[in-house]
N, C-alpha and C positions, 0 to 999 in steps of 0.2 A: 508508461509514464515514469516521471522521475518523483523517487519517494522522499522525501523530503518534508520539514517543520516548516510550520508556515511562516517561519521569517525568516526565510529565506529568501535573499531580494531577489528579485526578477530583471533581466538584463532591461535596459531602458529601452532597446528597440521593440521589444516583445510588448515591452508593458504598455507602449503607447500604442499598441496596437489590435489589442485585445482585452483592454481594461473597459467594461461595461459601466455604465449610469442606472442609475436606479429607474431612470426615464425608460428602459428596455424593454421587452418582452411584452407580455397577456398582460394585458387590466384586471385589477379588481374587482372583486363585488360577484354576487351570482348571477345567473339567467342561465337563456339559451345558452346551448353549447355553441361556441364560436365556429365551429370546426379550421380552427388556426393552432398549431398548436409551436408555442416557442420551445426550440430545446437548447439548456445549456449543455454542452462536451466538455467536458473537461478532462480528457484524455491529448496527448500530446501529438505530436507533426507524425508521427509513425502509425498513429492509431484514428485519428479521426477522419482522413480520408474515407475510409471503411465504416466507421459509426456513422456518416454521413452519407454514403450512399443507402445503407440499410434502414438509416432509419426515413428516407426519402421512396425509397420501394415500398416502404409497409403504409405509407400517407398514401399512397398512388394507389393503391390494393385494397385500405380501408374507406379511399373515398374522402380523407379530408388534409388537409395541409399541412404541413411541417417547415420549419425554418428554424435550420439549423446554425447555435451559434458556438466558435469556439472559445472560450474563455483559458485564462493563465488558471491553474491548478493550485497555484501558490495566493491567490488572490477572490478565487472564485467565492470561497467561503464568505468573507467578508463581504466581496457586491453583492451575493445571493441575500445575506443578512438585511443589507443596507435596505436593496431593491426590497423586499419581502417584507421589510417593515412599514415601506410607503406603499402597499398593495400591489406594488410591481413586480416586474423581475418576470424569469421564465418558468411558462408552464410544470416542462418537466425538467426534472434537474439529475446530474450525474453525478450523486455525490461518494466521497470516502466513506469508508465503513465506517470513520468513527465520530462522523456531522451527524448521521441520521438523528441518534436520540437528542443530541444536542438542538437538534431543528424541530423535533416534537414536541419535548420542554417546552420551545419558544413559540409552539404553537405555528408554525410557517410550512407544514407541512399536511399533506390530507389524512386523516387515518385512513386505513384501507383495510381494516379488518375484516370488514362485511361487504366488500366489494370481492368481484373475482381474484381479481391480483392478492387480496388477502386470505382467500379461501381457499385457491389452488396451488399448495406449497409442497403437496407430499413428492415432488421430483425432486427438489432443491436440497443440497448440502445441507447439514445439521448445521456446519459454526456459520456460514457464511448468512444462511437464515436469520442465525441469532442476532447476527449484526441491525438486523431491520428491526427488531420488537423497542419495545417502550411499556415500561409499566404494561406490561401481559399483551399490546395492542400492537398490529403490523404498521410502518409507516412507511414503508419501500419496499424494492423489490431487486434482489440478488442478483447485476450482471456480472460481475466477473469475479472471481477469487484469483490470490495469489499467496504466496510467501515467501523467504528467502532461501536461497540454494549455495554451496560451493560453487562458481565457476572455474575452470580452470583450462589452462592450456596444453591440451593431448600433447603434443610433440615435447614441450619444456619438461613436462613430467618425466616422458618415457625417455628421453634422454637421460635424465637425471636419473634413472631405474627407478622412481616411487612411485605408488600409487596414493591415490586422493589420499590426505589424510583424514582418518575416522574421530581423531582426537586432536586439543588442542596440542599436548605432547610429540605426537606424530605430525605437529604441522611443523615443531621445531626443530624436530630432526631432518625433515623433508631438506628444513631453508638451508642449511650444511651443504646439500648437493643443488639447491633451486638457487643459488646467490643471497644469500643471507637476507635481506633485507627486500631482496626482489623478489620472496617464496609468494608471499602474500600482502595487499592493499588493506589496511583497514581503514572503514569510512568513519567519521568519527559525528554524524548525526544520530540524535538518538536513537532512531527506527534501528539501525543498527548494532546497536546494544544490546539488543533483545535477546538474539542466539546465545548470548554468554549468559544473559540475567535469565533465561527461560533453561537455559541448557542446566543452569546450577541449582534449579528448583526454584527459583526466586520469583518474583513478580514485582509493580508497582505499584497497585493498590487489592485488597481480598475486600471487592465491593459485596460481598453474601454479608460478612462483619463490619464492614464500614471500616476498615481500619485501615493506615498509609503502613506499606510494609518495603517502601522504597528504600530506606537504610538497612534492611534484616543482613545476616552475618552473610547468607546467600548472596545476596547482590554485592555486598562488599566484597568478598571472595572474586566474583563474576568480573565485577570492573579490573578488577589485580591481575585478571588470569588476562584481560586483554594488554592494557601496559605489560606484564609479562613478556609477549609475546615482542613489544617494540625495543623492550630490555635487552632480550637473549637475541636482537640484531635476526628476527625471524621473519619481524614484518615493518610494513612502512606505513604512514598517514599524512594527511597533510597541518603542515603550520599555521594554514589559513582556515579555520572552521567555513567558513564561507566557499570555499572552491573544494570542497575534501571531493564532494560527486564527483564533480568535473573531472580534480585529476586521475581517481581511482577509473572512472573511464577511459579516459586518452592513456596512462600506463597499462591498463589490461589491452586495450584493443591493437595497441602497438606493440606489444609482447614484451612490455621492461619489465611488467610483474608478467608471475604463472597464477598467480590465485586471486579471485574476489571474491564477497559473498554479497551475493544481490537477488531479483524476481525475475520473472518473466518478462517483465516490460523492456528489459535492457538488453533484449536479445537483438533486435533489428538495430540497434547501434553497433554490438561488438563485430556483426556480420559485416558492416561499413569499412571497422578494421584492417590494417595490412595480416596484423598475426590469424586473422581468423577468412580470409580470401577463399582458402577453402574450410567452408560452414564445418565440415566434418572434424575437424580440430579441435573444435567448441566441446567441455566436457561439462556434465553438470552432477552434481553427487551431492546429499546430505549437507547440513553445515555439523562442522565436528560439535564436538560435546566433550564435558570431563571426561567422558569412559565411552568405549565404541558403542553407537547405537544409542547413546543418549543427548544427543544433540536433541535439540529442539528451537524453533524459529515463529515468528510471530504470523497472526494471519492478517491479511490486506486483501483490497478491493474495494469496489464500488458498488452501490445499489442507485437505483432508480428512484427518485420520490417528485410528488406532485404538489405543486406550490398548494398552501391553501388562499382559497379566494380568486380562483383558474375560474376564466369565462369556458375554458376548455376541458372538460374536468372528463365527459365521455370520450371526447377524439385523446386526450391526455392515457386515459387508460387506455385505449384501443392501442395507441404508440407504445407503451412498456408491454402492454402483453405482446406484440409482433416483433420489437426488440428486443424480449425476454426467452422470446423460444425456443425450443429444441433446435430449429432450423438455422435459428439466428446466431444461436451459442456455435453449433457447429460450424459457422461459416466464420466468427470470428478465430475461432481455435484455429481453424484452418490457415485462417489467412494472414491471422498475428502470432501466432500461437499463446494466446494467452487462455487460462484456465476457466471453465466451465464452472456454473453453477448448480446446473442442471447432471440429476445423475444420469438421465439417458442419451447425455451429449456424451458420456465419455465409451458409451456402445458403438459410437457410430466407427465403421473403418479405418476415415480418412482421421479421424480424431486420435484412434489407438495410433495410427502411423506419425502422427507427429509427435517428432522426436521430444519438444522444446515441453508438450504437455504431459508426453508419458515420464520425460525424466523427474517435473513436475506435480504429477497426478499425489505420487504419496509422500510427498514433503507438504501440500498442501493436507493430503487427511490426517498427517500425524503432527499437523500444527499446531500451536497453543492459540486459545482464541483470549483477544485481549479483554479489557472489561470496559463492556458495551454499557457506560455511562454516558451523563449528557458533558461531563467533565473528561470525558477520557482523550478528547482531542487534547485538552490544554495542560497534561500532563507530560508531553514531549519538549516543550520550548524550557521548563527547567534541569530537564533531564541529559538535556543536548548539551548546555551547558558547561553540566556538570562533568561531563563522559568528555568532551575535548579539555576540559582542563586537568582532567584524570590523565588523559593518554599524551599533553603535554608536559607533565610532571608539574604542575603549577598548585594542583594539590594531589591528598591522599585520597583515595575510594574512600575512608569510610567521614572522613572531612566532609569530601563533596556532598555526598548524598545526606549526610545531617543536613545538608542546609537544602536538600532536595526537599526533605520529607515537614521543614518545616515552611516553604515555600507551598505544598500542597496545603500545608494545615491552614497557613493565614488568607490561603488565596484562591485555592481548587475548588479542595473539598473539604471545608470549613465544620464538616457537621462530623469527619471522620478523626477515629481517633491515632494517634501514631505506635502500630502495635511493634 
């Protein structure tokens, strides 16, 4: 899927075609189990093919119904809101890692702590678990993890004689022999920010102390080392915040850049590609850092969570635990390559052999996990902001982010203080 803030618009054919009513899904209220169970996907045209056969074999096998719906990614958040306030909306739900506690808070979610799904966790990733908790209680369940990687174009490299670079310094030397400006793409949403604010020690909020640490000398550093980078004629972005995806895709997959930094999701696009026709081209490595081996990248994914107030609440959980499993995880890894939750998915043969998860495997263990607040989704849309008018020159890093940190104070996280 494409990672992205959620205002980011959605093209109008899409939107009229997968924008859901609160009228949707499971009724409210308890009782009997329905044995109907709605699910929303919200995984994209590469992925829910497969979410959708699987999660329709495990209805077939447990004995009760599933109806699968897909929804816009970009929008989901808000119908799920909408729908889930008028006791609507779908059973079970695919959400981003960083809805869960926000949907707890608001109470639109089942706890599951004392269910199976909340008691059988010791397979699961440490961060990607953490994504699911709320004030000590579980309220989803871990399907997929990812993070961000270097991609880069084997032949453009070894033509040029470099290798990945390890550092941001090393990336601007690379672009000298990569075509200066054509070394490297950067996307200029905030999710993307992260490798340089995480790589430089930084963060955007220290939720243990309650305090906004989105302006500290770190981040301001971090934003500089990125314009840096469009300074010294090393890398490119787009003028449009609104298209920066799109184009860093179509120039990577066409080969006009040699480097991007993006997840897993983005692999069965570049393979579509002329530059990537043969998959074996495809490199993936670290995202640099100030110093080799200190790179560091944010972690993503999605979990599983069950509306509350599901007429469906036993066939609900019977569907996450059969689309949560070892069997399942491996069949997606396989078939999308996208990253497991589970630690005894990444035993399986056909799992170690795929390429797209093993280059993956320890960019995802050595990722920073974000902070798993109920506010931590709405700290991207001023952060995005600020990072495109950084990397436009329209202001300074440590400009922007003053007015980042006091956008969190008036508006976020009201109760923290700006350390």
């Amino acid at each position: 899927m494409r990672r992205t803030t959620l205002v980011t618009a959605v093209a109008a054919g899409m939107a009229g075609a997968l924008v859901l009513t609160a009228c949707g899904g499971g009724g409210g209220g308890a009782g009997t189990d329905s044995g109907e169970v709605t699910f929303w996907d919200t995984s994209g045209p590469n992925e829910s093919p497969v979410f959708g056969r699987i999660a329709q074999e495990c209805a077939t096998k447990g004995g009760y119904r599933v109806n699968t719906e897909v929804v816009a990614f970009d929008q989901a958040l808000n119908n799920y809101k909408t729908a889930a306030q008028g006791g609507q909306g779908p059973d079970v739900f695919r959400a981003e890692v960083a809805w869960v506690p926000q949907l707890a808070k608001l109470g639109y979610v089942v706890d599951l702590t004392d269910t199976e799904l909340g008691k059988d966790t010791g397979d699961y990733l440490a961060i990607p678990l953490g994504s699911t908790k709320y004030e000590g209680k579980s309220y989803g369940v871990p399907q997929v993890t990812d993070s961000l990687a270097l991609f880069y174009n084997k032949k453009k490299l070894a033509d040029a004689g470099v290798e990945p670079p390890k550092t941001w310094d090393e990336v601007k030397a690379a672009a000298a022999k990569l075509g200066g400006e054509k070394a490297l793409f950067i996307n200029n949403d905030a999710y993307y920010a992260l490798p340089f604010i995480y790589g430089a020690g930084g963060d955007l909020v220290d939720a243990s102390a309650k305090k906004i640490v989105v302006n500290s000398p770190e981040n301001v550093k971090a934003l500089q080392t990125a314009k840096g980078l469009l300074d010294a004629k090393a890398a490119s972005t787009a003028l449009d915040p609104a298209n920066s995806y799109n184009n860093m895709q179509a120039a990577f997959s066409s080969g006009e850049v040699a480097m991007v930094i993006n997840g897993p999701w983005s692999v069965a696009d570049y393979l579509k590609g002329t530059a990537f026709s043969d998959k074996a081209n495809l490199g993936i490595a670290p995202v640099p850092g100030e110093a080799a081996g200190k790179g560091s990248a944010p972690v993503g994914g999605h979990d599983y969570v069950i509306r509350q107030g599901t007429k469906a609440k036993d066939s609900s959980t019977k569907l996450i635990a059969c689309l949560s499993s070892t069997e399942s995880q491996v069949r997606i890894a396989k078939e999308l390559g996208l990253l497991p939750t589970r630690k005894s998915a990444y035993d399986n043969a056909d799992v170690k052999a795929n390429e797209v998860v093993s280059a993956f495997q320890p960019v995802a263990t050595a990722a920073h996990a974000r902070p798993w607040i109920p506010e931590g989704g709405q700290l991207f849309d001023p952060l995005k902001i600020a990072y495109a008018d950084v990397l436009a020159g329209k202001k300074d890093a440590k400009t922007a982010l003053d007015e980042v940190a006091k956008i969190y104070k008036d508006q976020v996280v009201t109760d923290y203080n700006i350390g």
